[in-house]
matplotlib code that plots the C-alpha trace (Angstrom):
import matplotlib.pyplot as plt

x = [-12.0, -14.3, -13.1, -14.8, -18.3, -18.6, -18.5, -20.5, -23.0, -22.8, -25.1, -24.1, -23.0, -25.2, -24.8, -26.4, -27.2, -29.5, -31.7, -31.2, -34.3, -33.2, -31.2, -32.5, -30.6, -33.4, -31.7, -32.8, -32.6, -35.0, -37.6, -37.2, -38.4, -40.9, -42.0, -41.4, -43.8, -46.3, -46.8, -47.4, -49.5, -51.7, -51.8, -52.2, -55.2, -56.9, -56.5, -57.6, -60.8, -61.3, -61.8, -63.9, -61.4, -61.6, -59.0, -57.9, -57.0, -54.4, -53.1, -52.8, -50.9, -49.1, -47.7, -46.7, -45.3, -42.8, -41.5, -40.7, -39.6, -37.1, -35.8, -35.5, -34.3, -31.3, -30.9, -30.2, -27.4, -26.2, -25.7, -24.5, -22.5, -21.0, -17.5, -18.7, -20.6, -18.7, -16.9, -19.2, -21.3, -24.8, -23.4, -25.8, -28.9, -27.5, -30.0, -29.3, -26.2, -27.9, -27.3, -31.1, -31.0, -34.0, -34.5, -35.1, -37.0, -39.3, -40.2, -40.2, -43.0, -44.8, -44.8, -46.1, -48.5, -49.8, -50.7, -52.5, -54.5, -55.3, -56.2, -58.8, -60.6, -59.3, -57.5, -53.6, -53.1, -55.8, -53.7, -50.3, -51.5, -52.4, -49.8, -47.1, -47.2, -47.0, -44.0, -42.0, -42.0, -41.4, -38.6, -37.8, -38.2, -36.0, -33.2, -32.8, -31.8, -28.9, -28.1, -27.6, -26.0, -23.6, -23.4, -24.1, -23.6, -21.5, -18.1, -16.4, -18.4, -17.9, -20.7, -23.0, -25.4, -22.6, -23.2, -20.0, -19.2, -17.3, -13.7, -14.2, -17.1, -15.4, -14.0, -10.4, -8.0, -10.6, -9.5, -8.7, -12.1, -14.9, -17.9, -19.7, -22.9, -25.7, -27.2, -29.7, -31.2, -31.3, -32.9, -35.6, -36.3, -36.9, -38.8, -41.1, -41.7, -42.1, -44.4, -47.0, -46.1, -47.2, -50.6, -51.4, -51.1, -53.6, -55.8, -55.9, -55.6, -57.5, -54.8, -55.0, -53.6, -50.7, -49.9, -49.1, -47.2, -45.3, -44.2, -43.1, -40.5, -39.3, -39.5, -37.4, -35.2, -34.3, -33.1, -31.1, -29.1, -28.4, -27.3, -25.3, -22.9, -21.7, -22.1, -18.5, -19.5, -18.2, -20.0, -19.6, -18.7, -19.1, -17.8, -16.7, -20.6, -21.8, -24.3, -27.2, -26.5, -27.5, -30.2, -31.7, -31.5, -33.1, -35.9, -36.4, -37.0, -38.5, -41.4, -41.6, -42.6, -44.8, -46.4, -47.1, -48.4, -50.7, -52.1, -53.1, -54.4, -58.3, -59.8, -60.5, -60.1, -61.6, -59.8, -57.9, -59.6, -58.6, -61.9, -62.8, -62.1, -65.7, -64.4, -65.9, -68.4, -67.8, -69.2, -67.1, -69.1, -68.5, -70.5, -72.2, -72.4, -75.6, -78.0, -77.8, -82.0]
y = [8.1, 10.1, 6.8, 4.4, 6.3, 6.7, 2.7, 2.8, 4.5, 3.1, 0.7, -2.9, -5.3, -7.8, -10.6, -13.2, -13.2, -16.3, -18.5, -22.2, -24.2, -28.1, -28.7, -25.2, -21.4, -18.9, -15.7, -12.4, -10.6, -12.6, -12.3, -8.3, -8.5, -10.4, -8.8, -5.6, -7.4, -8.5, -4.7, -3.9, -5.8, -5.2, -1.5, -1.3, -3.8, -1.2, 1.6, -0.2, -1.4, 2.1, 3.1, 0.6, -2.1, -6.0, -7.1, -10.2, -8.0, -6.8, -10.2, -10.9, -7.8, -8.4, -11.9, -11.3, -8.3, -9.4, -12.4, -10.0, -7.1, -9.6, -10.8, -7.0, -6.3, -9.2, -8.8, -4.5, -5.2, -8.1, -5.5, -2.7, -4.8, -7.6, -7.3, -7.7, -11.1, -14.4, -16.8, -19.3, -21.1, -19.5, -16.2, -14.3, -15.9, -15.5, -13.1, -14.4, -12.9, -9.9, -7.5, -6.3, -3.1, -1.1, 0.3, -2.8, -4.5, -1.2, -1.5, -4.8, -4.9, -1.8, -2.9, -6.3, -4.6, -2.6, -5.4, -7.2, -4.6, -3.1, -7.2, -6.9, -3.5, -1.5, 1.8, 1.2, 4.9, 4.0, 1.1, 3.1, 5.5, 2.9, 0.9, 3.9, 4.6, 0.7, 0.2, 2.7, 1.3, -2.0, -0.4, 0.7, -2.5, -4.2, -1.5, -4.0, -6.5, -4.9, -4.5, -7.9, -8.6, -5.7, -4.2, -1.0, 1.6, 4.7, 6.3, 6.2, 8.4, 9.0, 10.2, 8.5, 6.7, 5.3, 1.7, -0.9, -3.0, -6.6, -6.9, -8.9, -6.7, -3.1, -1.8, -2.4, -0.1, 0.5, -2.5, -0.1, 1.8, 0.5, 2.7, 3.9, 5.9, 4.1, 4.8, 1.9, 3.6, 6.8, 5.2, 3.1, 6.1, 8.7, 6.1, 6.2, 9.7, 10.0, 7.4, 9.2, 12.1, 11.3, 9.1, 12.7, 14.5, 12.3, 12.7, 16.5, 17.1, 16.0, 14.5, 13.4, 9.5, 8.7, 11.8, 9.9, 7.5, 10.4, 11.8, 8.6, 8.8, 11.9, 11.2, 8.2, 9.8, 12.9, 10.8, 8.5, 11.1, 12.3, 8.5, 7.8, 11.1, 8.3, 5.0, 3.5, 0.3, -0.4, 1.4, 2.5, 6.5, 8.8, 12.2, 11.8, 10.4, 7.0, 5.7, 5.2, 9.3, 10.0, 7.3, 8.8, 12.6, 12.1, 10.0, 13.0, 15.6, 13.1, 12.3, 16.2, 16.8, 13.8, 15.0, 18.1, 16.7, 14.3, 17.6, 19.2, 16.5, 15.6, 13.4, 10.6, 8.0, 6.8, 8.4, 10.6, 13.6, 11.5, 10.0, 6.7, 4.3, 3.0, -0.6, -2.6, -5.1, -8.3, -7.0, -4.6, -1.4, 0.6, 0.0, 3.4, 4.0, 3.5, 6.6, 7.7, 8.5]
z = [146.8, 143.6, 141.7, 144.5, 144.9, 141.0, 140.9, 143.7, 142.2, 138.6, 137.3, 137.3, 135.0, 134.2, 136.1, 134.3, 130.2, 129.8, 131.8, 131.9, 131.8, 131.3, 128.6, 126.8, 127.5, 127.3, 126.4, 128.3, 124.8, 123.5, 126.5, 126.2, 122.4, 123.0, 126.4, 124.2, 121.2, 124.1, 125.2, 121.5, 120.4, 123.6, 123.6, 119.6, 120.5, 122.6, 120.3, 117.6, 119.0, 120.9, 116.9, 116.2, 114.5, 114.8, 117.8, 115.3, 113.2, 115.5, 116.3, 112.7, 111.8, 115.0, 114.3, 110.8, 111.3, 113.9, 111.8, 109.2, 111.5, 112.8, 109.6, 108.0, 111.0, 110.7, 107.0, 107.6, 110.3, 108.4, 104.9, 107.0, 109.5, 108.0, 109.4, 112.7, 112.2, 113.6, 111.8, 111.9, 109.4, 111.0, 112.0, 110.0, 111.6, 115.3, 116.5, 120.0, 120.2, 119.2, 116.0, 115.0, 112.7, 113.9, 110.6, 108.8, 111.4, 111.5, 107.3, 107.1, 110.1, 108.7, 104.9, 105.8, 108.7, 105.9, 103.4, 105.7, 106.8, 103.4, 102.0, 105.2, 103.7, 106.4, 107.1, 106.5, 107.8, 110.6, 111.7, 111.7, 114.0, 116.3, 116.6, 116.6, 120.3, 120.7, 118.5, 120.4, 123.7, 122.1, 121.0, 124.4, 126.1, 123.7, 124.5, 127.6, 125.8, 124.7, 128.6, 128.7, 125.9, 127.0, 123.8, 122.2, 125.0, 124.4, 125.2, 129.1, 131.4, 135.2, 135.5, 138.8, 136.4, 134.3, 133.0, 133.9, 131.5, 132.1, 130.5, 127.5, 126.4, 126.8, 123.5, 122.1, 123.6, 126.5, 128.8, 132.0, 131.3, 133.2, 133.1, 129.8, 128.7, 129.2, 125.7, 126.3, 129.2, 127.1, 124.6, 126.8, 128.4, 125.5, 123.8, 126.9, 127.2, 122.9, 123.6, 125.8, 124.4, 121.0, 122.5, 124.1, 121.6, 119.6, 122.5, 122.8, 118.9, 115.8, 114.0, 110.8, 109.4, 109.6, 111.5, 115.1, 113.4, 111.6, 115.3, 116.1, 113.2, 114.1, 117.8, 117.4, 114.6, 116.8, 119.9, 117.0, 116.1, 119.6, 120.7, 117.5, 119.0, 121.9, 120.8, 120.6, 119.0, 115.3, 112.4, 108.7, 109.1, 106.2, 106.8, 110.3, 111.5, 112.0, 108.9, 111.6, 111.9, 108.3, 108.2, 111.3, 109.8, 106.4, 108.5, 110.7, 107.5, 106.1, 108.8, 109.3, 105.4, 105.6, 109.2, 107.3, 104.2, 106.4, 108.2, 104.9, 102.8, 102.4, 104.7, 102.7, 105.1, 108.7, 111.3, 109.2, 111.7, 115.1, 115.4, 115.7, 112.6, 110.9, 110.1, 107.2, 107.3, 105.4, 101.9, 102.2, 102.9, 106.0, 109.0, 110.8, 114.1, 115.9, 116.4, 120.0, 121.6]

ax = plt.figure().add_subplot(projection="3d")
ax.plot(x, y, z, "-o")
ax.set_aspect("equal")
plt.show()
């Protein structure tokens, strides 16, 4: 009878993983980064210009920065996961069947992010701060794809909010299991609370650049390590932990140094004290802010 209420009260398995729409499959991965690039991209928008920035900026930064976020992202699970890639000829470029290493996708996007901004004469460490809040819950929303995609969640759970999983996605070994951690949910949701957490927080407290995008590491990085503790999915291990583990703990002492240092340096750039950004005029020279009567 406990065995019949807890899949009663487990969450479902997906029931569909792609949308048909002629002679095209729409995957529902691929809708939740985009819908999670979407949110991005508007709420970075409306910080931005709250400092004073150009909007097309944003979009600029925004569209580049996804195409290389996704292939950093790709080429990072690809090096560390190459075992687990298909046998066929385009394997490595399948990023429909999923397999997007946050890591890479999160450089890639920031590195190319900040060289656009800093070719348009504008704050790089203005621009980090924010689109940090905006990344995270991209990050979030994504999470669902991997709901669909059924991959990714942790070990067997009875627990009422445990996630089924279909047959010929549950682990080797694992056939008779049928309910798992939701890590996705996990995820999605501590990515939502780090996220207003974290746009608080910048709100309440003069903050130098790049100190929100600093929490944002950490924030992420200290969920990471919790959620690498129960994902079952395959992984390089050193030591008896996952790699993500490790990647995710020198990330966290690293964004907690480079919070620090952020806090302490000179402010030498707009809105390294959480005001508003001064953006440049064309010659290059800052515009000033009108004199209030």
């Amino acid at each position: 009878m406990h065995g019949v209420a807890t899949v009663i009260a487990s969450i479902p398995a997906p029931s569909v993983r792609q949308i048909s729409l002629g002679p095209f499959d729409i995957r529902l991965y691929a809708l939740c980064l985009l819908g999670g690039v979407a949110v991005a991209t508007w709420l970075t928008m409306r910080r931005w210009t709250a400092r004073g920035g150009d909007p097309d900026l944003v979009f600029e930064v925004a569209l580049w920065s996804v195409l290389a976020g996704i292939l950093g992202g790709r080429l990072y699970h690809v090096i560390t996961s190459w075992d687990q890639l298909g046998d066929e000829w385009y394997a490595p470029l399948a990023i429909w069947e999923g397999g997007l290493g946050i890591w890479g996708g999160v450089l890639a996007g920031v590195l190319t992010g900040a060289y656009i901004t800093h070719r348009r004469g504008e704050s790089v460490f203005a621009m980090m701060d924010a689109a940090a809040p905006g990344i995270l819950i991209a990050q979030g929303i994504g999470r669902l794809g991997n709901y669909f995609n059924q991959e990714l969640y942790g070990s067997p759970t009875d627990l009422p909010w445990g996630l089924e999983v279909a047959l010929g996605f549950r682990p080797d070994g694992q056939e008779l299991i049928s309910t798992y951690h939701p890590t996705f949910l996990y995820e999605m949701l501590w990515n939502f609370a780090g996220a207003a957490l974290i746009i608080w927080l910048g709100h309440h407290y003069r903050l130098k650049a790049p100190g929100v995008f600093c929490l944002y590491v950490a924030i992420y990085s200290l969920g990471r390590i919790f959620w690498e503790q129960l994902r079952v999915d395959p992984s390089k291990e050193f030591l008896g932990q996952r790699l993500n583990f490790y990647v995710a703990l020198v990330l966290l002492i690293g964004a907690a140094i480079a919070f620090v240092w952020s806090q302490r340096r000179a402010a030498d750039e707009p809105g390294d004290r959480g005001s508003p950004g001064l953006p440049r005029r064309a010659g290059g020279s800052r515009a000033r802010p009108a004199k209030r009567g």
